[in-house]
VMD Tcl script that draws the C-alpha trace (Angstrom):
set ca {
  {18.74 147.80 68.07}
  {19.46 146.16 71.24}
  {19.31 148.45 74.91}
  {21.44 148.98 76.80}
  {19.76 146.67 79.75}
  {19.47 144.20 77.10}
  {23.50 144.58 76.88}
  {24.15 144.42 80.45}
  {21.80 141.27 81.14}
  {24.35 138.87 78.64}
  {25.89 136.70 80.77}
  {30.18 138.25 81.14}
  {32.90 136.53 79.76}
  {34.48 134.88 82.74}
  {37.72 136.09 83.82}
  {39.52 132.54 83.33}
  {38.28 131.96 79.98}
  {40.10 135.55 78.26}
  {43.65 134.60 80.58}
  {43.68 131.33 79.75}
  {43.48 130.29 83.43}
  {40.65 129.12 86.09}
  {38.11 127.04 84.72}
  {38.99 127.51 80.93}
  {42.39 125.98 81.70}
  {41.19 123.01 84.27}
  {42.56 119.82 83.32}
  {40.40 117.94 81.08}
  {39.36 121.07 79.27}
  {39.38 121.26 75.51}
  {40.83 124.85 75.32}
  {44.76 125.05 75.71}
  {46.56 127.13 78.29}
  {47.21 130.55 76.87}
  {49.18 132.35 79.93}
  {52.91 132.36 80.29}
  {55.13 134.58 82.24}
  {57.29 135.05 79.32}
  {57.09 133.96 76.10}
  {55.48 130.89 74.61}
  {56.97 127.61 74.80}
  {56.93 127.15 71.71}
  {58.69 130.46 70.80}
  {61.41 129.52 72.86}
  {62.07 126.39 71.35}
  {61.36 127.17 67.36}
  {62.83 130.92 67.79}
  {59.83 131.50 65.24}
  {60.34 135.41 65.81}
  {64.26 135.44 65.04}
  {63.39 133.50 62.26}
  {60.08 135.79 60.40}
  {62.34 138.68 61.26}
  {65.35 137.75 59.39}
  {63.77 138.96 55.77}
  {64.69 142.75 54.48}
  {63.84 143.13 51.20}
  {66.21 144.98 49.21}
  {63.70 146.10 46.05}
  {60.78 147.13 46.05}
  {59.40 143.99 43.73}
  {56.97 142.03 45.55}
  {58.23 138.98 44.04}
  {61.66 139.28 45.95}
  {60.37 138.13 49.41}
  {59.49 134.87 48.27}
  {62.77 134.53 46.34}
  {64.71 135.63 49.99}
  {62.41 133.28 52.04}
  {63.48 130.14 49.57}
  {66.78 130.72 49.80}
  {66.86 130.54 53.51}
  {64.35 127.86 53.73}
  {67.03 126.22 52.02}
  {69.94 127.12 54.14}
  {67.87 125.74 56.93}
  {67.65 122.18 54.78}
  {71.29 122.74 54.19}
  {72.12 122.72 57.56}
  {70.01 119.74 58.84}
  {71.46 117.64 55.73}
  {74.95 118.14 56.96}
  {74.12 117.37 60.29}
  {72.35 113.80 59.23}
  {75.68 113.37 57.06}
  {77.60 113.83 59.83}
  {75.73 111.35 62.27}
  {76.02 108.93 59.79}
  {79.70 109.52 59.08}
  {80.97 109.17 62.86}
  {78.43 106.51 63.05}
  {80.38 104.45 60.49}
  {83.81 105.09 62.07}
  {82.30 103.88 65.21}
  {81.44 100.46 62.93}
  {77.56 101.76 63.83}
  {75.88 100.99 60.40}
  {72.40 100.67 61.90}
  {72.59 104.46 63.20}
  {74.10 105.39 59.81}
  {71.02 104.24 57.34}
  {68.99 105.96 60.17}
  {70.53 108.97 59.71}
  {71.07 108.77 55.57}
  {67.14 107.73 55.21}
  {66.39 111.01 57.31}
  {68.47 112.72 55.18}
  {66.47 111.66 51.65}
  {63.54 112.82 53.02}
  {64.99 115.94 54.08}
  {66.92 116.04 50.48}
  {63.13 115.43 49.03}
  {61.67 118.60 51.02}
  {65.31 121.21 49.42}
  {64.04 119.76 46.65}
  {60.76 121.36 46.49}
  {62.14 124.37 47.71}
  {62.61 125.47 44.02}
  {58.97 125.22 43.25}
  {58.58 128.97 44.09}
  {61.37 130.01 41.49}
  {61.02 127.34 39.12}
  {58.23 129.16 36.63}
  {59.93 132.68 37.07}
  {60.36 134.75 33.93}
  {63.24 136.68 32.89}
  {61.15 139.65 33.37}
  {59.96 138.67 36.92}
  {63.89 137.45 38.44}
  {64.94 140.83 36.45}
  {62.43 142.76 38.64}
  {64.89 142.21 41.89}
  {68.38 140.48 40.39}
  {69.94 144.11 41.08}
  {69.29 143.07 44.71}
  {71.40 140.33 44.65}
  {74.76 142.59 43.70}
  {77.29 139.82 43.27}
  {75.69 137.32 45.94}
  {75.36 133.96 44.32}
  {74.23 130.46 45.56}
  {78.12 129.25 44.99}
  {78.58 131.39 48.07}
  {76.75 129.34 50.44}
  {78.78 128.36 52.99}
  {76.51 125.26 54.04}
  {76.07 124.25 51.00}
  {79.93 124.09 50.36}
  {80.18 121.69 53.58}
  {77.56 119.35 51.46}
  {79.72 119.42 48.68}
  {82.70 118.34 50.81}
  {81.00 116.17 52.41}
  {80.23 114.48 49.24}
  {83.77 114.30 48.06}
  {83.64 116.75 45.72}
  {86.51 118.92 47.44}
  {88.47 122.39 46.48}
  {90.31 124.28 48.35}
  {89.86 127.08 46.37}
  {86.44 127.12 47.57}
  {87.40 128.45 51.07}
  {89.12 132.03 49.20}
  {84.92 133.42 49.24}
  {85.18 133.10 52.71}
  {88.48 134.58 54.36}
  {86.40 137.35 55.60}
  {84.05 135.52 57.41}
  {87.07 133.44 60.60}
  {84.52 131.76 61.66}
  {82.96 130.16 58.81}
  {86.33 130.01 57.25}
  {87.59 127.77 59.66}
  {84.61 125.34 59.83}
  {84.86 124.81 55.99}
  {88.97 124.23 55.95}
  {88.56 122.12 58.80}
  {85.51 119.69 56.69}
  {88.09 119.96 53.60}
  {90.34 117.96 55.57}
  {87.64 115.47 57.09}
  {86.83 112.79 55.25}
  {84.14 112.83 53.40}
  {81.16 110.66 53.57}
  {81.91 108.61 50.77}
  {85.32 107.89 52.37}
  {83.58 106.84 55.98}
  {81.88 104.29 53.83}
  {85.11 103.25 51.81}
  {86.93 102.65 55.04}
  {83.99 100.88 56.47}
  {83.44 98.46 53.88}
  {87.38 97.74 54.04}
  {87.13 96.65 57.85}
  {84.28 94.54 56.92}
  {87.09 92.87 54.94}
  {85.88 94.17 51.29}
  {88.96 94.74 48.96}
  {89.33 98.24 49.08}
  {93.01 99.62 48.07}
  {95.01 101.45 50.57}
  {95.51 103.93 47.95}
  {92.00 104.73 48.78}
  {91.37 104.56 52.09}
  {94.77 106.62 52.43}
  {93.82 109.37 50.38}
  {94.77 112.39 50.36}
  {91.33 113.94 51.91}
  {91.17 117.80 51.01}
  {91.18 116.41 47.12}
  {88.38 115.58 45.09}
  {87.26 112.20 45.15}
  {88.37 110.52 41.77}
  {86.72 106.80 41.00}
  {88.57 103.59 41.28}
  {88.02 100.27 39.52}
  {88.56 98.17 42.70}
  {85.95 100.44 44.40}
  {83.87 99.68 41.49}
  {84.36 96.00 41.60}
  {83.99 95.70 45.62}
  {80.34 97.44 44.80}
  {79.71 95.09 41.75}
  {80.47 91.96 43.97}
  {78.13 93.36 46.85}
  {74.84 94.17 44.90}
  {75.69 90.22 43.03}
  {75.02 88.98 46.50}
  {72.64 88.59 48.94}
  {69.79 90.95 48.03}
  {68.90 91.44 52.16}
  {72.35 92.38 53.04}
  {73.61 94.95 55.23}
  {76.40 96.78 52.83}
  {73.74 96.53 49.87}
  {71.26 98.42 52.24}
  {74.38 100.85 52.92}
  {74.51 101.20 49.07}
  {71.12 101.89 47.97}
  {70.71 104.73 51.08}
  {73.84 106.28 49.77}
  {71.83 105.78 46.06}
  {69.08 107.46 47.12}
  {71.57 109.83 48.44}
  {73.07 110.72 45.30}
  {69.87 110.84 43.47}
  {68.82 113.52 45.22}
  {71.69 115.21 44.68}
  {71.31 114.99 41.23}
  {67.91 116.26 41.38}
  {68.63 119.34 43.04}
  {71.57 119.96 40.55}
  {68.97 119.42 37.27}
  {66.38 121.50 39.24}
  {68.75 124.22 39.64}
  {69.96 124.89 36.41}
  {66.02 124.14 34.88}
  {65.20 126.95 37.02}
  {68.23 129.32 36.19}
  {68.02 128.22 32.73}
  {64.43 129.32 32.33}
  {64.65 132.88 34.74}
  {67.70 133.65 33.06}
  {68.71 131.99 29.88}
  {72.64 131.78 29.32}
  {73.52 134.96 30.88}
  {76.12 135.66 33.05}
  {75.52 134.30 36.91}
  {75.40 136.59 40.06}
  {78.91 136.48 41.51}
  {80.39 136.21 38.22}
  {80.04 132.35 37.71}
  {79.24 130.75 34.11}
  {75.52 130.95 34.71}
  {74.14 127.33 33.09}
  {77.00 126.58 31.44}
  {78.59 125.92 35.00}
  {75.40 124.28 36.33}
  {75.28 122.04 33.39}
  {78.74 120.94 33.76}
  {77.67 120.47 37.65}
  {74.71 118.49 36.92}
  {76.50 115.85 34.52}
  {78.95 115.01 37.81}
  {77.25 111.78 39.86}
  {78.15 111.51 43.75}
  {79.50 108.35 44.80}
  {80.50 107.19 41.40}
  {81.32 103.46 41.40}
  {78.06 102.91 42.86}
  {76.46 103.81 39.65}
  {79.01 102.27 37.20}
  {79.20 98.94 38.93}
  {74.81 98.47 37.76}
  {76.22 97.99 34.95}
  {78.36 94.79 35.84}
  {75.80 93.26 37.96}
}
mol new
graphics top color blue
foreach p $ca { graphics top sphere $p radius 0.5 }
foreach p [lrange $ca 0 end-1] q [lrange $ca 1 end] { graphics top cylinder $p $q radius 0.2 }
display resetview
């Protein structure tokens, strides 16, 4: 057992080295500065503490905090998506088609990382999502308010979609006001027509706020592009906004895989059809013609 002299003769700590500051901190150091007045840089960019303090548990199954963490981790994707959509949608009314595939390649990779979000809840038992479902009440994922703006953006409009949401002005408002935007799909539709592509008036003067039905001349104008030259522009367009969609499709067949095995064919949370609705969902492709026209190529 070392004495106490034997203690007292190891060389102290010095004081720079434990603040951060001094000679620990000297430029050309290896150790990082560790002082701040207030708090970190980095906190005050990534707001991690708003965000590792937003979680309260409503059960006392352990298994719920992952299932609460996932589903904000995927409001979070949610959110960025939209955003890319939307740089890439005024980016095509500004005839800006280089900032556009930017933005829709961002988004795949994005779409590719909601994706994975369901890994968590994609082996869940009935027993284990039983364990905290009560939690839930009548909250269900149709509720999303984020995830209604990707929908819309996609075309797949319903204004019956704003009624969860009259309590909520704010929120309310943003979602009427992107049901009568137009949608990505129709920034495209409207693009390609100014690049002198034979797109009907009938579509590029749609009606908006409705869903966005196919049209054979959209399918043609799509048919005649991806016939052409392989290195074009508007077939680069198409296959981001095909990657696009296929992601889309993914997250719709990963959903109801992982409903279908926590839950079976029950009832859904907020009184929805369960997988019956999320099969119906899953059978509907985004941006239509550009799948339909393969077939004429």
């Amino acid at each position: 057992m070392p004495s106490e002299s034997s203690e007292s003769s190891q060389p102290s700590q010095p004081t720079g080295a434990q603040s951060g500051t001094g000679a620990g901190a000297e430029s050309g150091s290896e150790n990082p500065n560790l002082d701040f007045a207030g708090t970190t840089p980095y906190e005050d960019y990534v707001r991690a503490d708003v965000l590792t303090h937003l979680q309260h548990p409503l059960s006392d199954d352990p298994g719920e905090m992952s299932f609460l963490v996932t589903t904000q981790v995927m409001e979070l994707w949610f959110t960025v998506i939209v955003h890319e959509w939307t740089v890439a949608s005024r980016a095509l009314r500004a005839d800006d088609p280089r900032t556009a595939l930017e933005a829709l390649r961002r988004s795949v990779y994005e779409m590719l990382s909601l994706n994975a979000s369901w890994e968590p809840l994609a082996h869940l038992t009935p027993a284990q999502f039983n364990a905290y479902r009560g939690a839930l009440g009548e909250g269900s994922g149709f509720q999303s308010a984020m995830y209604r703006r990707m929908e819309f953006m996609l075309g797949d409009k319903s204004a019956s979609m704003l009624v969860p949401h009259r309590g909520a002005p704010r929120v309310y408002d943003e979602l009427e006001k992107a049901l009568h935007e137009p949608s990505l799909y129709d920034e495209v539709l409207r693009y390609l027509a100014r690049r002198g592509e034979d797109i009907p008036e009938e579509v590029t003067g749609r009606d908006v706020s409705q869903r966005y039905e196919p049209h054979p001349a959209v399918e043609r104008v799509w048919a005649r592009i991806y016939s052409g030259d392989p290195g074009s522009e508007l077939l680069r367009l198409g296959e981001a906004l095909t990657e696009v969609a296929e992601q889309v499709w993914r997250w719709r067949n990963d959903h109801l895989v992982a409903t279908r095995r926590a839950m079976g064919s029950k009832q859904g949370t907020g009184g929805s059809a369960g997988v019956a609705w999320l099969e119906k969902r899953a059978r509907k492709n985004v941006f239509p013609e550009l799948w339909t026209a393969r077939s004429h190529v």
